[in-house]
Structure formats: C-alpha cells, structure tokens
ROVO-11981 format. One record per residue (C-alpha): x, y, z; residue in one letter. Coordinates in steps of 0.2 Angstrom, whole numbers, plus 2048, in hexadecimal, padded with zeros to 3 digits. Layout:
BEGIN
XYZA ...
END
This chain:
BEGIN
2472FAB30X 254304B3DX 257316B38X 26331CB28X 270322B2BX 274333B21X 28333DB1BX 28A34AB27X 28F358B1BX 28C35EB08X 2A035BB03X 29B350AF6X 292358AE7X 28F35FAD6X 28336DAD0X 279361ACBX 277355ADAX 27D355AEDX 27E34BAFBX 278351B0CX 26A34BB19X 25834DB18X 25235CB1EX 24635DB2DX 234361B25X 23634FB20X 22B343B28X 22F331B2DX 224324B27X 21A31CB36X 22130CB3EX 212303B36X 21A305B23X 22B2FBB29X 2232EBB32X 2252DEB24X 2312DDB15X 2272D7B07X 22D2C9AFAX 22E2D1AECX 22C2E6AE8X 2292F4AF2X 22B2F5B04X 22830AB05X 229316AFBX 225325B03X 223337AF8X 221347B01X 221357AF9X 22136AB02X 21D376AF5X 22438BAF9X 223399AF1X 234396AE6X 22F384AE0X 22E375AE9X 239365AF0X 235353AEDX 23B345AFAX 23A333AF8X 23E324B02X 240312AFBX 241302AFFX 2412F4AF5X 2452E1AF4X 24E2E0AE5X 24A2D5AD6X 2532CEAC8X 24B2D8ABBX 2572E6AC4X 2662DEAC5X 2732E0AB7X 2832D8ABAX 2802D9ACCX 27C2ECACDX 26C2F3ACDX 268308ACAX 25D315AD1X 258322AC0X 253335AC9X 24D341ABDX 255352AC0X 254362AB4X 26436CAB7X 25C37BAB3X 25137EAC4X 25336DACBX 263364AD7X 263353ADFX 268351AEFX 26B340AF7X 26633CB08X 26B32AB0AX 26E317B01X 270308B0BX 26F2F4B04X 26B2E6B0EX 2712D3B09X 2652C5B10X 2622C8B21X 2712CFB26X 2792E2B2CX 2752F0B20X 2812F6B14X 28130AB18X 289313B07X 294322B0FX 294331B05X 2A432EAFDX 29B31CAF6X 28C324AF0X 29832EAE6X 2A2324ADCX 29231BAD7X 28932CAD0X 28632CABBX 28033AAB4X 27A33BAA4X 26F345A96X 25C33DA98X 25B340A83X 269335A7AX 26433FA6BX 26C351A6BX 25F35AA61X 252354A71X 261359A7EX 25F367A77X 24D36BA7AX 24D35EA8AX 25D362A94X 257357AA3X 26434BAAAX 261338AB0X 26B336ABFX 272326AC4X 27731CAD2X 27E30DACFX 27D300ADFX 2892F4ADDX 28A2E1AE3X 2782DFAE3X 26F2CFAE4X 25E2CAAE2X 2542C9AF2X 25E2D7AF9X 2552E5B02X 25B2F9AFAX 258309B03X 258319AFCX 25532CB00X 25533CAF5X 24D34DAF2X 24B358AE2X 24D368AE5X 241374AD7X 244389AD7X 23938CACAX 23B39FACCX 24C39BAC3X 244394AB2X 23A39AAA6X 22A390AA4X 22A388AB5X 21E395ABCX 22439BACCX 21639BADCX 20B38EAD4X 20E378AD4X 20536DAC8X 20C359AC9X 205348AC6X 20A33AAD0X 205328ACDX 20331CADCX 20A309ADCX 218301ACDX 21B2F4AC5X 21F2E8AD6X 2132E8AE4X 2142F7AF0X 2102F2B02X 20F304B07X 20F315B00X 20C326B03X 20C335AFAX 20C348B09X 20D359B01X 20D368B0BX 20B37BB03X 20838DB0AX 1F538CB0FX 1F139CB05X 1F2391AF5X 1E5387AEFX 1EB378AE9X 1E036DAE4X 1E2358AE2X 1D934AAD8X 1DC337AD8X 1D9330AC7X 1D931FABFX 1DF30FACAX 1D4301AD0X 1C8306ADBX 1D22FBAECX 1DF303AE9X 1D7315AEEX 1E331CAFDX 1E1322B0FX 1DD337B0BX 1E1342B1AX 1DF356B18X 1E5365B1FX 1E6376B1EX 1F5378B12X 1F7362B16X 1F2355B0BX 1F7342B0FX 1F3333B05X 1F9322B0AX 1F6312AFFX 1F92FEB06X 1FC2EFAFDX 1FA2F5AECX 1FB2E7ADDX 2052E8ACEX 1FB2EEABEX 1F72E0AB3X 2012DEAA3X 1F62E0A96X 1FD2E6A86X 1F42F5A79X 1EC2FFA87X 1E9312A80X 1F631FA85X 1EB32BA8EX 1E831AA9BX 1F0318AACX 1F1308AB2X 1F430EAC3X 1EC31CACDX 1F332EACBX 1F233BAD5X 1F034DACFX 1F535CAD8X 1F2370AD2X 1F0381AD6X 1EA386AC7X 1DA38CAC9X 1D4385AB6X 1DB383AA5X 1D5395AA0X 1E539BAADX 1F238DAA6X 1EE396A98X 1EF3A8A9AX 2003A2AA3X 20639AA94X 2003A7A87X 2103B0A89X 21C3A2A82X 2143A2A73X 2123B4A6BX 2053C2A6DX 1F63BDA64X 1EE3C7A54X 1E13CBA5FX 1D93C4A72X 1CF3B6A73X 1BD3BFA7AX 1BF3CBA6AX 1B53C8A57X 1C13C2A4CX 1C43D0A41X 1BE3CDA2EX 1CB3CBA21X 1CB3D4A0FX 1C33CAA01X 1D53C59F9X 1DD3C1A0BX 1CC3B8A0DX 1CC3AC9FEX 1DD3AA9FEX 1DF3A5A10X 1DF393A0FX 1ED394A02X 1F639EA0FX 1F4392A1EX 1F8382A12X 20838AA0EX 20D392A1EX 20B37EA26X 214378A15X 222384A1BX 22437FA2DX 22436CA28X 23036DA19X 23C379A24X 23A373A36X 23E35FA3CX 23235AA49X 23C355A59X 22E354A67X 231354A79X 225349A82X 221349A95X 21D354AA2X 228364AA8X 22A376AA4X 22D37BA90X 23038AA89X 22E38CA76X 23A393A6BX 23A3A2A62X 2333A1A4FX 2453A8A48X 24E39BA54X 24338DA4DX 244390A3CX 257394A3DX 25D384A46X 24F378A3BX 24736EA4AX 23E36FA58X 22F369A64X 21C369A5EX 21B378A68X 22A382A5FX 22337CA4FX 20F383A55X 217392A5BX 222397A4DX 21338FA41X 20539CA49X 2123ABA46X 2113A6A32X 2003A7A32X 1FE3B8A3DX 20A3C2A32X 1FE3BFA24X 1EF3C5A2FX 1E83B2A30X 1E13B0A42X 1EA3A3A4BX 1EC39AA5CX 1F838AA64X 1EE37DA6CX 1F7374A7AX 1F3361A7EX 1FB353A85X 202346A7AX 1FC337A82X 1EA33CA81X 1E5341A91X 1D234AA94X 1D7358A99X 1C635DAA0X 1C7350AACX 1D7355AB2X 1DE363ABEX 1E6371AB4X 1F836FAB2X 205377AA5X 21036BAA6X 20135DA9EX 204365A8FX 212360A84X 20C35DA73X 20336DA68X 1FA371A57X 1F5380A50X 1E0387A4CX 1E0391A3FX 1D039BA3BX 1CB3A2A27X 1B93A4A23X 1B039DA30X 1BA38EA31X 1C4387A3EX 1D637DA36X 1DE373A43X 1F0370A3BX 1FD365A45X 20D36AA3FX 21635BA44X 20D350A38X 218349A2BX 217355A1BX 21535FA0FX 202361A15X 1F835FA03X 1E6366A08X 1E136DA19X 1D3361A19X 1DF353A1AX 1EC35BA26X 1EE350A35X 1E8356A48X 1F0349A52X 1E833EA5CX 1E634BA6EX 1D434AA6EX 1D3359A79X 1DF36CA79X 1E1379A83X 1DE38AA7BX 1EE396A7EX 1E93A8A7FX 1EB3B5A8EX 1D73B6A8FX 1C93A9A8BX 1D7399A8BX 1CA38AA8AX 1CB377A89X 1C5372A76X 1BF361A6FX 1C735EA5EX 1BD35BA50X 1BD346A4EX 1C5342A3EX 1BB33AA2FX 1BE327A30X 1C5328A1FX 1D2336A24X 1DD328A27X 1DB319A18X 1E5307A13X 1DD302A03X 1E52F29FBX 1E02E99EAX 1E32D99E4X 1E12D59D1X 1E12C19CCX 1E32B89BEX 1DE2A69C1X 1D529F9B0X 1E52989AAX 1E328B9BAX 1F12819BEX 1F62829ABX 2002939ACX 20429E9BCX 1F72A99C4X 1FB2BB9C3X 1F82C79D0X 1F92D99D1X 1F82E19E2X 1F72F39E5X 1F82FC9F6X 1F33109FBX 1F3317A08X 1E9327A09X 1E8336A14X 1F2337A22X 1F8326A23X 1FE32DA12X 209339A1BX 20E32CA27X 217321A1AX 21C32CA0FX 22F32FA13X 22F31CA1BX 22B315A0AX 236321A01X 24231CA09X 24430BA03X 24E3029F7X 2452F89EAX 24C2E89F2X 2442EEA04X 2332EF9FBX 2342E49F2X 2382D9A02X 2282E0A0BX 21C2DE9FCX 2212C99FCX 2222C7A0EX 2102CFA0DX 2092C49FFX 2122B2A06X 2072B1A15X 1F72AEA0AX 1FE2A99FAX 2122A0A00X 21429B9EFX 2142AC9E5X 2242B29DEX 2272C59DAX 2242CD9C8X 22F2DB9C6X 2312E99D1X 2272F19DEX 2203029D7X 21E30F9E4X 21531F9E0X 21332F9E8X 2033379E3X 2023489EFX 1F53509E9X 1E73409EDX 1F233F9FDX 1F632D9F8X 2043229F6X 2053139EEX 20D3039ECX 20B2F69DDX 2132E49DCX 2102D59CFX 2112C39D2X 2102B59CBX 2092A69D6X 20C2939CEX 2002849CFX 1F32929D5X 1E62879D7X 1F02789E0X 1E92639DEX 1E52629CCX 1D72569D2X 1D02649E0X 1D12749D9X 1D12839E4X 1D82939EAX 1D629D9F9X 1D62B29FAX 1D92B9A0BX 1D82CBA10X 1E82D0A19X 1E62E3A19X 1D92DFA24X 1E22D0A2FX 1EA2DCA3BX 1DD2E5A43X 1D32D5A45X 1DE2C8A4AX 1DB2BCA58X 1E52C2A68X 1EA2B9A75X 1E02BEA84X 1CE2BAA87X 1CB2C7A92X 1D12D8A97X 1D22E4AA7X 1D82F2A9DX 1D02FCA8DX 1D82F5A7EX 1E0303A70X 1D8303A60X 1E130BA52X 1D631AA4DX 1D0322A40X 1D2313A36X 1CA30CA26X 1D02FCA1CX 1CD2F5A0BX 1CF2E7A01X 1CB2E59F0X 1CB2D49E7X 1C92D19D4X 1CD2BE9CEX 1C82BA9BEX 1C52A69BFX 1C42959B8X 1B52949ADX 1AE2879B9X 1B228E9C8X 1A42969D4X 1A42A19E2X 19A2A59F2X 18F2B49EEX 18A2BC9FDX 18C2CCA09X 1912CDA1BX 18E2DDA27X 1962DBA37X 1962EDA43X 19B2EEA54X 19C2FFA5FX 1AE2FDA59X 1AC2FAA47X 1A32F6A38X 1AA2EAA2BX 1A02E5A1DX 1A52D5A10X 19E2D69FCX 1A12C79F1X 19B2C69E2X 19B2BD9D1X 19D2C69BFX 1A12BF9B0X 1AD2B29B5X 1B52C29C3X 1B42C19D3X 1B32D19DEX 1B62D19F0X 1B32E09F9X 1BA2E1A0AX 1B52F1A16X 1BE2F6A28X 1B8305A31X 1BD308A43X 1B2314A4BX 1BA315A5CX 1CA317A63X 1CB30AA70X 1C02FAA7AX 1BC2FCA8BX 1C02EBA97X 1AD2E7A99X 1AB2E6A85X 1BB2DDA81X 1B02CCA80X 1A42D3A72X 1B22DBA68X 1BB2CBA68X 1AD2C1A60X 1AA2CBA53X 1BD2CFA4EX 1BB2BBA4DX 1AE2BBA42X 1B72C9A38X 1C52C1A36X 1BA2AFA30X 1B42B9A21X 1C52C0A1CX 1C92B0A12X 1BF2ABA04X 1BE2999FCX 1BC2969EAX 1BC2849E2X 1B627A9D1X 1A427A9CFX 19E2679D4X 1B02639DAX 1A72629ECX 19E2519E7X 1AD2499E1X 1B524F9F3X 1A82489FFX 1A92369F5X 1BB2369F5X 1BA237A07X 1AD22AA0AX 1B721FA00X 1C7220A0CX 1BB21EA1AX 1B620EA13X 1C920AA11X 1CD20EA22X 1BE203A28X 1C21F7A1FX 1D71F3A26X 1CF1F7A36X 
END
C-alpha cells in the first residue's frame, strides 16, 4: 500500500467539515498492517485518539475491499457523525483503486462535489433535540472488488457545549464489523495527570487484542477478527463484538454530582433524612404523584433520543410550553411537579439498551434514557414518564425495562437495581367460548374475548384505538383462521376501554360451519394461539449468542366448549417449568363443558447460548400440549377397522 497522497491547503470547506492533511501526532500504521489485501472486508482500520484539555480529536484510517451490499448504482458512501455544536470534520484524504491497477487519488476539489450533508433525525421534533449531522461522501464509479481508502479526523471542543464536560473523556469503541478485519488498532494519548481508565468488555475470547501501556499511552491492536454470527433476537444490552471502554471518571457517584446541575436543585441533598411531611400532605401524597405523572403524560409527547453524546435537558416551562421532549426533559420537568408540592423526588439516569452499569466504567454520555423515584411514606415510586398514559394506579405505572439507574444528585449519586416487576404486571389473557352440541347440524358459535392488562394495557391502548372497525375486525379473523380456517365473523368487533382494571378488551363472534367435519368421524380440535408465539419452533438448533425473551410476560388461555352429548375429552394436568418459565395445562370435564386452562409465565428476561438446547425441548413440548383433540366416544373402534379393512384392500390389488 504506497503512501496517500493529501490536500495541500484548507480552501475547500464548510463550518461543518474541511479538507486539510493529517496532522503530525498521527501515527502510521506499521508495514506489517498493509502486506495482504484481504478478499473480502477490512484490510485496516486504524483509530487513534489524542485527548487535551479542550476536548479531543478522533482519526481514522480505512481500507476496505468493497462488496456488493455497498454498492448502489455503482456508488458506494462513507456516513461520519459530526455534531455541529462542538464537533467539525476535517478530511485528510480518499483514494479508489480498480483491480489491480494505479490508484485513483480524489483531489480536494473531487472530494467536494461529492460531500452531502444532512440532518441525522429526519423527524424535526428529534432534529430538534438531536442536531447531529451525517456527513456523506459519495464515491462514485465503484465496483465490487475494488480497494477504497479513506482518512478523517473529528475534531471535539467540548468547552464550547453545555453537557460535554470540558477536561474529562468517556467513549466506547467496539472492535471488528460486520466483514472480517485483518487488522485493527485502536491508540489514545492524553495528558498524564489524568487518570483515564480502559476496560474491554464482551467479544470472543480470540479475539482479545495486543494491550501495550504507557504513561498517558495506551495501544490495542487486534488481527484477523471474524464477523459476528447472525443470530437474530439477541437482548439489547449484548455486544456481539468486543468493546472497549474508556474514562476518566473516577465512579458513578462523580458522573453524577456532574450531572446534578442539568436537572434542578434538589428539595433536599441526598446524605440528609428526608424531611417528614404533614399528616394531610402525607395521606394525600400518592394522589399528588398519580396526577403530577398524569399531567406530564397528557401534556408532553415522548420524543426520545437514543445513543451516546452530550444532552442537556430542557427547562420545565420549555418542555411544557413546546408539548415534547426527551425521557430526560420529561423526568426533569416531572421531578419539578412533584417538588413544588413538597414530594421528595429524584431523576434516575440509565441507558436504554440495558447495559449493567456496575460493570461498566462511568461515563455520562451511557446514559440516555430516565425515570423518576418518587418518595411518600416510606415507599419508593419509580414512575417512567415515557410510558404510554394516563398512569391509573402507581402500582401499575411502568419502570422500563433498564434494569439498573444512576442516582442524580450533587452528593451520594449511586448506581440502584430496580425493583423486578410482578410477572403479572404485564398480562395477555384470551377466552374462547364454544358452542358445539348442535354438531354438524347448525354452526358452532364462538365468542372470543382478548385483555390485555397492566402495562401491556398502556402499550395498546392508543394503537387499538386507533383502529377502524374494518381493521379489527380484520385482525380478530386473520387471528381465529389459523386454527379454525372455516369461521366466519358475527358482527362487529367490540373494543372496550376499561381504565381503571388497566385493561382493554376486545370481543369477536363467530360462527364456524360443519364444526365437527366427516359426519362418519366426528371431531374438533382447540388450539391455544395466545400462547403459540412465545413457543413456537425456531429455526436454529443451536445458539452462540443469549437469546431475548420478552419479559415480564404472563399468557392465558381460557377454553369453555360445551359438547356433543357423546363426546369425551382427555382429563388431565400437565406442569412444564423451566429456569425460563412455567406453563401449566388443566383440562377438564363438567357437565357436558369442557375447560381448558392454559398458563405462560416467563420468569427471565433472556437464555444464555449454553442453555438454548433445553429451552428448546421444552418450548416443544409446550407447544405439543397447546392443541387439544376431542372426538365421539367409541368413534376410535370404527377408525382402527376402517383402516384395517383398506389395508386388506390394498394387499389384496397388490
């Protein structure tokens, strides 16, 4: 690989991105990186980072042999991230080489006309909130195979925005991509009277890199690094590739003091007793806190910002005035409510995706999601003022799914676990009513109602209401034709909104001809579909990554058929649990009624690799007792001679 060749001078540029050569406390990647280009992926990718007092500056180098997947009427595109508030690109140098042959070098004048820049939030509420740009270079007259070369650095002055905290540096940076890297490296450089500390996390354990240390010098160098496998449902708080972790922070208690200012002075500090309210402000503050949440959900949109980078929360009035804003405008301006009627208060920062916290170095910029602690009485109410309202009890109010928040408060910040919520916090409960004694003489009726409870209550709630008739009504058919394709609709779908048993409902009838099929064979077959999903087979038999688990999560099925007189069915009770669940089967016999009771409790939120095997057997098994067979009592006989009499047949011509 000879040497790039960079622009002379900064006469091309924007405020947002220039072009100029690399400066010289850039390293070059030793020889060793450039001996072999590789068939497909990454070549080098080399990251170096010098951190100074006033921020920092990222430089990357790239090589790549370009795939297909890039390719897009023979262009492909190199995306940077740049926020123009304390950010600027500049651009070292691009060069494209076809096959075997010279280099194309792009002069500065080239790289120009093929610079887009763009809002990275189509949506302008987000833009709003998120003014980052995606910058753009489109490479033109690109085929597959061909080697691309690029250079850049990002320039950060966080002493220029609010949020970034000047004179410290917290990052994340994941090794390898989605192509195989042959090599990779990952320098940073900062004053040696910092502390900054570094923590790999995740990634198979060969592809842990080359770690060489200095004073104010670290150096990580990776080879050969494979692609992550494919696999589909992993949880969000898991890398698939390693990560590296960089911070200065000295712990979560100081990302919090820092961030204690952005989000109002507090009633009182956090080492302090909380002061003892009056008896009326006492008993009536869980009123106060239910409203206070009702208000910020009924005046204030959720319009979240997720990922990494500085944030700066808006003040109360601002929020309320312009009617959205991010979990943390909405946990800020919530917290305000509560402290101007004397109820004692706190934000909670996490990060969306789920991350332990505890296990990872202290960085401000982790935490982009927030809810609310609210304390009355000795108890603890975590509310989330995202969560789809209005909020009917506090007992039912939703606290996201972060698993772990930081405290904000200028003394005593800490890292809390939430409370785990109550596996029927979160509730599908479907019944089905038959009518079969008629047989095959009149239609079968069925009446088939669906709540949802809790906070999967709040989830569907506008969604369903939002419907026409002719859209649920769509939905409830298409639901009750896999199992029973010969059902037709009975009127309208009823949908009912009962708030305060936080449930919504759906109802559908149908009528379902010839229920019972051969006049000579009769027979029907129930099958619990509520419960299909979360046990279906899947398609891989094993994993190398957890598998996600939707949680909390309980599922019910309730079947009543009132049958033929001469029909019987098969009595019994199945148990199946699992670390992952517990799903328990009743059937019984009454009267002529048949009551099936199906049961689907999750208990955790995801299945490790090694015990992908076991959960799959016994979703199989699960998902063999969702169907039960019913049939004429004594029809069996007539079955098992009818058969033996067309084997004769069949012998017979043979």
């Amino acid at each position: 690989m000879t040497p790039l060749t960079y622009a002379a001078s900064t006469d091309t540029s924007s405020r947002n991105w220039s072009i100029a050569p690399r400066e010289a406390w850039v390293q070059s990647p030793p020889a060793a990186a450039a001996q072999a280009i590789p068939a497909t992926g990454t070549l080098l990718h080399d990251r170096q980072i010098r951190i100074t007092g006033d921020g920092d500056e990222r430089y990357e180098h790239i090589v790549l042999r370009v795939s297909g997947a890039r390719l897009i009427d023979d262009t492909t595109q190199v995306d940077v991230p740049v926020d123009p508030r304390f950010q600027q690109l500049v651009i070292h140098a691009l060069r494209l080489t076809h096959g075997g042959g010279p280099a194309r070098v792009f002069t500065p004048a080239q790289i120009r006309e093929q610079l887009q820049t763009q809002p990275r939030e189509a949506e302008p509420r987000k833009r709003e909130l998120n003014p980052q740009l995606r910058i753009s270079l489109q490479v033109p007259d690109v085929h597959a195979g061909d080697i691309l070369e690029y250079e850049y650095t990002v320039q950060s002055h966080a002493a220029g925005m609010p949020g970034a905290f000047a004179g410290h540096y917290a990052a994340q940076w994941s090794s390898g991509g989605d192509e195989p890297v042959r090599w990779e490296r990952l320098h940073v450089s900062w004053p040696v009277e910092r502390a900054l500390q570094y923590r790999l996390m995740g990634g198979p354990q060969s592809s842990a890199p080359q770690i060489v240390t200095h004073p104010g010098e670290l150096d990580l160098q990776w080879r050969n690094l494979p692609p992550p496998a494919s696999e589909p449902d992993t949880p969000r708080w898991f890398e698939r590739t390693g990560t590296v972790q960089l911070s200065d922070f000295a712990d979560w208690s100081q990302v919090a003091a820092f961030l204690a200012p952005l989000y109002g002075r507090p009633v009182r500090d956090q080492d302090q007793a909380p002061v003892a309210l009056d008896r009326p402000t006492a008993l009536a503050a869980p009123g106060l806190i239910l409203n206070a949440l009702r208000l910020v959900q009924a005046k204030v949109q959720a319009t979240n910002v997720v990922g990494a980078g500085p944030y700066v929360p808006a003040d109360p009035a601002i929020v309320l005035q312009r009617g959205y804003g991010d979990s943390r405008d909405l946990a800020r301006l919530l917290v305000s409510l509560l402290r101007r009627v004397a109820i004692d208060a706190q934000v909670a920062l996490a990060n969306s995706r789920g991350a332990l916290l505890d296990n990872a170095l202290p960085s401000p910029f982790m935490l982009d999601s927030a809810i609310v602690v609210a304390r009355a009485g000795g108890i603890d109410y975590w509310l989330n003022p995202v969560a789809p309202g209005p909020a009917v009890a506090l007992g039912t109010t939703d606290p996201a799914d972060l698993r772990r928040v930081l405290l904000i408060s200028a003394t005593g910040g800490t890292l809390v676990v939430l409370p785990r919520p109550a596996p029927d916090s979160r509730v599908r409960a479907v019944t089905q009513q038959f009518d079969l004694r008629s047989g095959n003489t009149q239609p079968a009726t069925l009446t088939l109602t669906t709540q949802f409870r809790g906070s999967w209550a709040q989830a569907v709630r506008a969604q369903l209401f939002a419907q026409s008739p002719a859209q649920l009504q769509l939905t409830q058919i298409q639901s009750v034709a896999q199992d029973y394709p010969n059902a037709i609709t009975d009127g309208e779908v009823q949908l009912q909104d009962l708030p305060d048993r936080q449930i919504v409902q759906l109802s559908a009838r149908f009528r379902i001809p010839q229920p019972l099929g051969d006049n000579r064979d009769p027979q029907f077959s129930f099958f619990a579909e509520a419960l299909a999903d979360s046990v279906q087979p899947r398609d891989e038999a094993t994993r190398r990554y957890p598998l996600d688990l939707p949680w909390p999560l309980q599922l019910e099925e309730h079947i009543f058929a009132a049958l033929p007189p001469d029909f019987v069915a098969p009595e019994a009770r199945i148990v199946i649990e699992t670390e992952a669940f517990r799903y328990v089967r009743a059937v019984r016999l009454d009267h002529g009624t048949m009551h099936i009771d199906h049961s689907y409790v999750a208990l955790v939120d995801h299945i490790a690799a090694a015990d992908y095997p076991k959960f799959l057997q016994a979703n199989a098994q699960v998902y063999q007792a969702l169907g039960v067979h019913v049939q004429a009592q004594g029809f069996s006989w007539r079955r098992l001679l009818r058969h033996a009499y067309n084997w004769i047949l069949d012998e017979g011509e043979q």
